[in-house]
C-alpha positions, 0 to 999 in steps of 0.5 A: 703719633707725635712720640712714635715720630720723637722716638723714631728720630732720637733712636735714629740720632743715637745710631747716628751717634755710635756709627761716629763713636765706632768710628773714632774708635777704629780711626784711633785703633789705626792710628796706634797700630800705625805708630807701633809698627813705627816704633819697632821699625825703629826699634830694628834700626836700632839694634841694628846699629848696635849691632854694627857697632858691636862688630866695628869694635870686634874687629878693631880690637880683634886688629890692634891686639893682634898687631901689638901682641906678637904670636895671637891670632884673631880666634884667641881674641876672640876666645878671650872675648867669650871668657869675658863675656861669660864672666861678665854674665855670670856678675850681672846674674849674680848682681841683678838677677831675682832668681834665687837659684842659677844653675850654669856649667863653670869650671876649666872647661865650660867656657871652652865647651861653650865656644865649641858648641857654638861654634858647631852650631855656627858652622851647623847653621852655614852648612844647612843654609848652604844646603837649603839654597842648593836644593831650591 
């Protein structure tokens, strides 16, 4: 009977124990989720900002090349800004990229086919967000 009673309290203390165990362990479960949503909340706060600023040099430089450069328009700066950044892809592939092979469109009218694509696409995107909220 005395064992039975030592047994009886040593499984009670062990379920004891791991009640508290499983405890700690979701309290530490919450606490990472708690601070990785943090972490990517700051995450979109910070791309945001880059983005912000990404647009803020945009149009600086989309306004100082105009005013300077006599008969351009906002959309040539912008053109030359898509040639500069697919150039500048295109380098950092080359430089940086693993890959062994890279297959891209390059020639005279790649960057000029990728422009119209995207714009397209832009202007695609607009007209079916436009329908979307009509129809609501």
């Amino acid at each position: 009977m005395f064992i039975a009673t030592i047994k009886a309290k040593k499984a009670e203390t062990d379920i004891q124990l791991q009640i508290k165990q499983a405890e700690a362990e979701m309290q530490l479960q919450i606490k990472r989720a708690e601070a990785d949503v943090e972490s990517k909340c700051l995450s979109g706060v910070g791309v945001a900002k880059q983005r912000k600023a990404i647009i803020d040099g945009l149009r600086d430089s989309v306004h100082a090349f105009t005013e300077h450069v006599p008969g351009t328009t906002g959309k040539d700066v912008m053109d030359m800004e898509l040639v500069t950044q697919y150039l500048d892809t295109i380098k950092e592939i080359g430089t940086s990229s693993k890959a062994s092979h890279v297959f891209l469109l390059h020639g005279p009218d790649a960057v000029k086919d990728m422009s119209v694509k995207l714009r397209d696409d832009l202007l695609q995107g607009k007209v079916t967000v436009k329908e979307t909220l009509l129809n609501k």
